[in-house]
C-alpha positions as CSV (number, residue, x, y, z in Angstrom):
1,X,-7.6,24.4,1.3
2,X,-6.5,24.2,5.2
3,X,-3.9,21.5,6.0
4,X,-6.4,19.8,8.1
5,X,-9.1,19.3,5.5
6,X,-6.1,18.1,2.9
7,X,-5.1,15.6,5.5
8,X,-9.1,14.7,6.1
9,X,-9.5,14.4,2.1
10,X,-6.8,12.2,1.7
11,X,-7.4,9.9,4.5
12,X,-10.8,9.6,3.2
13,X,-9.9,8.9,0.0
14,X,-8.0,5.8,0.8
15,X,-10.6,4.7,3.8
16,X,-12.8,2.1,1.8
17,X,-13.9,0.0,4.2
18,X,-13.9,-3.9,3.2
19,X,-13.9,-7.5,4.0
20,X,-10.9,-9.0,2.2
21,X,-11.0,-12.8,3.6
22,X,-12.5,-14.2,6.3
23,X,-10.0,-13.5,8.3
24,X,-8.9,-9.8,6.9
25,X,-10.7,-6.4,6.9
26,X,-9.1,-3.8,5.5
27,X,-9.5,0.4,5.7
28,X,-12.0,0.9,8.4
29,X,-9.9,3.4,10.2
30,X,-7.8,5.8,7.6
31,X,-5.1,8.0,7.9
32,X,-3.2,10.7,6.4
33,X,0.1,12.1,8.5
34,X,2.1,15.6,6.7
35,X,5.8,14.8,7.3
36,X,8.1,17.4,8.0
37,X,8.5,17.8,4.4
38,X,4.7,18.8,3.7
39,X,4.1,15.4,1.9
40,X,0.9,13.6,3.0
41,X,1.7,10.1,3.6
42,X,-1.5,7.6,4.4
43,X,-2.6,3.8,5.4
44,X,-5.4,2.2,6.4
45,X,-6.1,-0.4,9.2
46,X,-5.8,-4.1,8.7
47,X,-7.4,-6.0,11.0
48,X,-6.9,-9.4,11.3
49,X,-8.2,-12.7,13.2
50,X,-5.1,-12.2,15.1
51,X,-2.4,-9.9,16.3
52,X,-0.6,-9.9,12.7
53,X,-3.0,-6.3,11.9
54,X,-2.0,-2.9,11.8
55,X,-3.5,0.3,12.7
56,X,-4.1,3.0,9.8
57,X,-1.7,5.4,11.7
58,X,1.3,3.1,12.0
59,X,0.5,2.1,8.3
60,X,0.9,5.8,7.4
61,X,4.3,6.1,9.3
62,X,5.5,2.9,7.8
63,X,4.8,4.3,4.2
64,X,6.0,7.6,5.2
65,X,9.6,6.2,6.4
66,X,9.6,3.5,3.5
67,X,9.6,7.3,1.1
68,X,13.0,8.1,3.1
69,X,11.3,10.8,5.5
70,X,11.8,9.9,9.5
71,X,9.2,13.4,10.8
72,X,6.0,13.4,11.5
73,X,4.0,17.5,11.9
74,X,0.8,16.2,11.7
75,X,-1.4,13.2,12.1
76,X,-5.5,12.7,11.4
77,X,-7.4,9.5,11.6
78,X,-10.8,8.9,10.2
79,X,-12.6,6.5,12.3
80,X,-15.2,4.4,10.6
81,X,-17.9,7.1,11.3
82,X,-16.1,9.5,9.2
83,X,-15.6,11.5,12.7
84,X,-11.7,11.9,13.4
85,X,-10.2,10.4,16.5
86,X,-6.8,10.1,18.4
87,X,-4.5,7.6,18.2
88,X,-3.8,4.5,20.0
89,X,-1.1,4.3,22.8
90,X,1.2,2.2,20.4
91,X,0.5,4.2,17.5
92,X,1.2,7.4,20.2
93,X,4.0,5.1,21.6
94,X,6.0,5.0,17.7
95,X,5.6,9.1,17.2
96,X,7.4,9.1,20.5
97,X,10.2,7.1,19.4
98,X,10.9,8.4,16.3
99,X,11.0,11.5,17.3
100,X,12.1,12.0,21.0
101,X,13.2,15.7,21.1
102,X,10.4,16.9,19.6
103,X,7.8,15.4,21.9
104,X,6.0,18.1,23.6
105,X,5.4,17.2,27.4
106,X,2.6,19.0,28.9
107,X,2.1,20.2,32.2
């Protein structure tokens, strides 16, 4: 199995859309990011009544640098459509500052 479809598998597996209060929904957006070390790290979105939610991407990163690794290679987000999709700016925004020499500038 390709990288890519690993990544897609195991963001999918984790996606599982749901209303967890009134106030919380959890896993519409999933995502699945392979660190530097080839470990697949992933998170879902919460989204919340208020600006206290996270996106699925920065969820990954946060679980990724919670197992001790600090680079990202790759990143895939399933959207709710089960189409992938690019990340925000402040998910985009994070990659950038954890890893500032490796940020490829294109011209």
């Amino acid at each position: 199995m390709d990288i890519w479809n690993k990544l897609y598998n195991s963001a999918l597996a984790v996606q599982n859309g749901r209303r967890i209060s009134e106030y919380v929904e959890a896993g519409g957006v999933a995502a699945a990011i392979e660190s530097a070390s080839g470990k697949i790290y992933t998170g879902v979105c919460v989204d919340t009544c208020s600006t206290l939610g996270i996106c699925a991407e920065r969820n990954a990163i946060f679980n990724m640098l919670t197992c001790g690794e600090d680079e990202i290679r790759r990143v895939l987000a399933i959207m709710p459509n089960g189409k992938t999709g690019a990340p925000c700016g402040a998910c985009r925004e994070l990659m950038v500052q954890l890893m500032p020499k490796n940020i490829r500038i294109l011209r």
